[in-house]
C-alpha positions in Angstrom: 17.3 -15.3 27.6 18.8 -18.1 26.0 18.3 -19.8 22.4 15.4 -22.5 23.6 13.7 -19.6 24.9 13.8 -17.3 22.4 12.8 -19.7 19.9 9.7 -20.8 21.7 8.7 -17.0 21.8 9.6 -16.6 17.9 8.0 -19.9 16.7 4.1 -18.7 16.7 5.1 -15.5 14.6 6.2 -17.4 12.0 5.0 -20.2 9.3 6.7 -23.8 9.5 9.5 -22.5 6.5 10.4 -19.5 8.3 11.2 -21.3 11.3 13.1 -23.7 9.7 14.7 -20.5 7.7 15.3 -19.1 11.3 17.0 -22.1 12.5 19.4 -22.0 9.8 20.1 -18.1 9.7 20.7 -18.7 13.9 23.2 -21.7 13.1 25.2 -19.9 10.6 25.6 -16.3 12.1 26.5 -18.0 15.6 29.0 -20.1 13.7 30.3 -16.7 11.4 30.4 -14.8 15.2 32.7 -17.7 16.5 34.6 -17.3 13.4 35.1 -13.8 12.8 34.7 -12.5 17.2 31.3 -11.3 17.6 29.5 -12.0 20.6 27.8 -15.3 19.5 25.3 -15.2 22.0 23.6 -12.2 21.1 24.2 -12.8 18.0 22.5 -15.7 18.5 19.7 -14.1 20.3 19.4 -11.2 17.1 19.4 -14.1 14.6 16.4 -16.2 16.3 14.7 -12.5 16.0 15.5 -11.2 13.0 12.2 -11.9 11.4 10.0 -11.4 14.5 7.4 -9.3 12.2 7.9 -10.8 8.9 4.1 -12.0 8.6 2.7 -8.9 10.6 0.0 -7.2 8.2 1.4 -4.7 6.3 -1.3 -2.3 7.5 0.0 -2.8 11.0 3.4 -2.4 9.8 2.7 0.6 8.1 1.0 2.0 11.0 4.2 1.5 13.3 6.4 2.9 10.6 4.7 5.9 10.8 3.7 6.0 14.6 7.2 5.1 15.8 8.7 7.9 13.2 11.0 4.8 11.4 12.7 5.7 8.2 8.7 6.8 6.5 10.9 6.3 3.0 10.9 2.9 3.8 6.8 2.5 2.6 8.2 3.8 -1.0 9.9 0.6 -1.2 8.8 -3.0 -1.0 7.1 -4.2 1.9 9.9 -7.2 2.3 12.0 -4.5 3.7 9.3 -3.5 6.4 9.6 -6.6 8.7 13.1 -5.4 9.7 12.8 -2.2 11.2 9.2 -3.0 12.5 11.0 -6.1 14.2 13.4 -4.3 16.1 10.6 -1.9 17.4 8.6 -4.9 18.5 11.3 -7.4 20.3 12.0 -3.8 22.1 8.2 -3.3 23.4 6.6 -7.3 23.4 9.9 -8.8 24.3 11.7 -6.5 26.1 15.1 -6.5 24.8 16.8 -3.2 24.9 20.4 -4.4 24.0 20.6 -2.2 20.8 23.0 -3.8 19.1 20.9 -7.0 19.1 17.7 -4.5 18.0 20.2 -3.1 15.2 21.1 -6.9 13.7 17.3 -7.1 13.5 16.8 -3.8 12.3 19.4 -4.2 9.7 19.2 -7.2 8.2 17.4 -6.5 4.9 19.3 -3.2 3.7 22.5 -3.6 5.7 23.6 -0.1 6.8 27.3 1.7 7.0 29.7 1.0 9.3 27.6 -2.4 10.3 28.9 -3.9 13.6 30.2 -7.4 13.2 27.1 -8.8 15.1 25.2 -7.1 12.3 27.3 -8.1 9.3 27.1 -11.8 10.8 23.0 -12.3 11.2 22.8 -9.8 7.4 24.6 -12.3 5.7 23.4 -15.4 7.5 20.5 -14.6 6.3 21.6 -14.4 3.0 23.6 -17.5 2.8 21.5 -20.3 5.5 21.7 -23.4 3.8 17.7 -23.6 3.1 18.6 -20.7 0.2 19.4 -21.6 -2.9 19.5 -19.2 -5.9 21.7 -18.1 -8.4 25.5 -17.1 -6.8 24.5 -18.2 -3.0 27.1 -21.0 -2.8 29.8 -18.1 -4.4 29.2 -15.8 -1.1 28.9 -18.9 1.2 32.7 -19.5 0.1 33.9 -16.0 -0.2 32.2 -15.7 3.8 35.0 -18.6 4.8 38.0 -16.6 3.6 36.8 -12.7 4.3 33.6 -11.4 5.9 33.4 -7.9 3.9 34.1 -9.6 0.9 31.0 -11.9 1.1 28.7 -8.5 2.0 29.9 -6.5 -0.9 29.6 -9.9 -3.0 25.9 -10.2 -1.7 24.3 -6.7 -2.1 26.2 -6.4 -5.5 23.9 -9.8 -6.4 20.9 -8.4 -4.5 21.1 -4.8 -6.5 21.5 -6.4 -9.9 18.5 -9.0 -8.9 16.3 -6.2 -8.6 17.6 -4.3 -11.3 16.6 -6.9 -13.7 13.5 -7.5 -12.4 13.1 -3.7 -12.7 12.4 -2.9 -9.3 13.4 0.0 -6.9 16.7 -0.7 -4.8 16.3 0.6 -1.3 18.7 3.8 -0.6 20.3 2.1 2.0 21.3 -0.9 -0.1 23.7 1.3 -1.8 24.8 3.2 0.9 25.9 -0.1 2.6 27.7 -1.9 -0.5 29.7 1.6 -0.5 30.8 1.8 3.0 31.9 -1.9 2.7 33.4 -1.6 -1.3 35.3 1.5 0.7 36.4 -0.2 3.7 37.8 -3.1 1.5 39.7 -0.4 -0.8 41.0 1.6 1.9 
């Protein structure tokens, strides 16, 4: 499957913004995957997908969370974390894509996980830094991403945990568990 195709079967999923969002997390991960030796065209491939369920209902999410034995913690958590794990379980079964490192990028591109796989590490913080966002320390991890990959992750979840923080919401185990595999990694 190539990138025309794959973003003809993504396009109905998602609103006019999120393809647009798409485009832009597809661009920059294929360009970090050039940059840093990832595969770019799975990478490519994981990055048209990565939000393949993002406007599913979250009743239907809910129910494959729990069918398909996914991490059940996750429905503790906010449902903007859902869309991930629920994606990868549906470009498996609608799409048929079984390369799991491809269904892992999509899997893991909210909450990051340990030991990420460059592929992953380049569509997580694509996603973060695609040049439709714009919020408060973006631009500082788009230029920290030039000079070190690991660098812009920890950079990123440290700005996503303290986001939440102040806006006194839950942080997702896994958050942590990732910005301490890569703070470890960096220190090591």
């Amino acid at each position: 499957m190539n990138r025309t195709e794959a973003l003809k079967i993504v396009k109905p999923h998602l609103t006019e913004h999120r393809y647009v969002h798409t485009i832009g997390v597809t661009d920059t991960a294929v360009e970090l995957a050039e940059k840093y030796g990832a595969d770019s065209q799975r990478t490519e491939i994981a990055a048209v997908f990565h939000d393949y369920a993002k406007f599913r209902p979250k009743d239907e999410m809910r129910q494959i969370i729990l069918e398909q034995s996914l991490k059940e913690d996750l429905l503790e958590y906010s449902p903007e974390l859902w869309h991930a794990p629920v994606g990868a379980y549906l470009v498996r079964c609608e799409i048929g894509i079984e390369d799991e490192e491809i269904l892992n990028a999509i899997k893991y591109h909210t909450s990051g996980r340990p030991n990420m796989t460059l592929m992953e590490k380049c569509v997580f913080i694509a996603d973060y830094i695609e040049p439709g966002r714009s919020f408060p320390g973006v631009d500082e991890v788009r230029e920290v991403v030039q000079k070190d990959l690991d660098q812009a992750i920890a950079l990123s979840l440290r700005n996503t945990v303290q986001f939440l923080m102040k806006k006194n919401q839950p942080v997702y185990p896994a958050t942590f568990l990732t910005y301490n595999s890569i703070v470890n990694s960096l220190n090591s």
